[in-house]
KOLBARO-992491 format. One record per residue (C-alpha): residue in one letter; x, y, z. Coordinates in steps of 0.25 Angstrom, whole numbers, plus 5000, padded with zeros to 4 digits. Layout:
AXYZ...
REM end
This chain:
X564951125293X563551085291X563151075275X561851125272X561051155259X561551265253X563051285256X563351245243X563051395241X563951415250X565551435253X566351355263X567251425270X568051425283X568351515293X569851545294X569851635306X569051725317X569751845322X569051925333X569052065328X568452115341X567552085350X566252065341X567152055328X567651935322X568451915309X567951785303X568851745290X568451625280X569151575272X568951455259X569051425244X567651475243X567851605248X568751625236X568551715225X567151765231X566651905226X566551995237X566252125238X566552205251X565152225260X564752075255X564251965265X564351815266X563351725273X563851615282X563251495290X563251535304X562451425310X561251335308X560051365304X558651325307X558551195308X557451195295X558451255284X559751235291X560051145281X559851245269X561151345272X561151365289X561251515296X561851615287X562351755293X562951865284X564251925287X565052025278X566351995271X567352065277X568452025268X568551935258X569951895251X570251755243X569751645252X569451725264X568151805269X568351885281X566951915290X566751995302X565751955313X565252045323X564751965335X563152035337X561851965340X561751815343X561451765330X561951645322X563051735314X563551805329X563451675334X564251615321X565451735324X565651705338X565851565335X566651545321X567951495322X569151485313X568951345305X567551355304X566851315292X565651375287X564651445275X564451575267X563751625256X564651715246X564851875247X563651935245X562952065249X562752205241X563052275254X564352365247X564752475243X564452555232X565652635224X564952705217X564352795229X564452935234X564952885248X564752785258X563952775273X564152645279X563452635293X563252515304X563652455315X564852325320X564252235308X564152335297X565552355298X565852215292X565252265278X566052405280X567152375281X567552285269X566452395260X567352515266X568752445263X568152415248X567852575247X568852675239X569752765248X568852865241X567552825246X566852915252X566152825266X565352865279X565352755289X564652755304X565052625311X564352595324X564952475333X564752445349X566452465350X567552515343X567852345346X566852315336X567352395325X568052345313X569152405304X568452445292X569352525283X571052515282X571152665284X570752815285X570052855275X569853015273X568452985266X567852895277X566952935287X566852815295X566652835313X566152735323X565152735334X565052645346X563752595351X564352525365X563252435368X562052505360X561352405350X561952425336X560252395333X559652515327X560852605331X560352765331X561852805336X562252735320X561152795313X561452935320X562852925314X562552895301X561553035304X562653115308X563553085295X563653205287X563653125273X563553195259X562253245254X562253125242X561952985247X563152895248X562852735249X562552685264X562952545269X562352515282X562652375288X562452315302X561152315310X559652335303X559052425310X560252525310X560452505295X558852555293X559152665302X560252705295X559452695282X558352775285X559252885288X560052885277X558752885267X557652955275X558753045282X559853075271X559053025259X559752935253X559152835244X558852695250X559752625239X560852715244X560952625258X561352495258X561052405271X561652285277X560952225289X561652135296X560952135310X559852155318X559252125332X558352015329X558151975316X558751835311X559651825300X560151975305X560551935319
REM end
């Protein structure tokens, strides 16, 4: 494992195991004395290496890519990749392997739920889910949440809660082949929601574009105020560091 500038700001750690969850979904568990007693907060991101970078500031800290914690116990952190686009992290997903060594900065991000609100929308596509599910499983059973979920395949969807539950209004669409970039048919459904009159808090994660979409309606359409909405871009068609 190259040593560059800054992983002193860094934890080492090792990936334990890689587990093919479907098609495009892959488990990806590390594990090390460093990931110890880390705090963590359900919705939180690490950065890893991935890869090189340009060869001019290579030697500073190398290619990060963020992915969201999807677990997190004693010594282990748990990540799920979802195989998109043809960027350094995809290309890093595709090829990690159990016994790999590698980089990452601690849990970070203040992409999480807020207890204190009247309910919760949560909205996005295959990579939004990642942060969902480890924020829905930290909700009370008396939460009151609204969740629109848009994947290419019922193959690409992940288990996000352990059960039922009664106050949950979660449903899935399928796009089969349409690009998850500005999606209308994901913005429509969060349209058709019959949500209560006062504003809840909205989490939207995934692609850009469908996230601004999703934003505008909410605050020009349902006029909720702006610090009621809380985004997450992860991705979006031809930008670097997003791809």
């Amino acid at each position: 494992m190259k040593q560059r500038l800054l992983d002193r700001l860094l934890l080492a750690a090792r990936v334990h195991a890689v587990e093919q969850l479907g098609p495009r979904l892959r488990l990806i568990t590390l594990t090390g004395p460093s990931l110890g007693g880390l705090a963590w907060v359900p919705g939180q991101h690490v950065r890893l290496q991935v890869a090189a970078g340009p060869s001019a500031v290579d030697w500073l800290v190398g290619t990060l890519r963020t992915y969201t914690v999807w677990n997190h116990l004693d010594q282990t952190i748990e990540l799920i990749a979802v195989d998109h686009g043809d960027g350094p992290g995809a290309a890093w997903s595709r090829t990690v392997r159990a016994g790999d060594q590698l980089m990452l900065l601690k849990p970070q991000g203040s992409f999480v739920t807020d207890a204190s609100a009247a309910y919760h929308l949560f909205a996005g596509e295959e990579t939004a889910q990642v942060a969902y599910g480890p924020m829905l499983r930290a909700l009370s059973a008396e939460a009151r949440v609204f969740a629109r979920l848009e994947v290419d395949s019922p193959e690409d969807r992940i288990e996000l809660t352990p059960g039922q539950n009664p106050n949950w209004d979660l449903d899935w669409d399928y796009r089969h082949g349409r690009s998850a970039a500005s999606a209308p048919t994901l913005v429509a459904a969060v349209r058709r929601l019959d949500l209560p009159p006062e504003p809840g808090v909205a989490y939207l994660a995934g692609e850009a574009r469908t996230i601004q979409l999703i934003r505008r309606h909410l605050v020009d359409e349902r006029g909720w105020p702006r610090r009621n909405v809380r985004t997450k871009p992860f991705w979006t068609p031809g930008r670097k560091g997003l791809d």
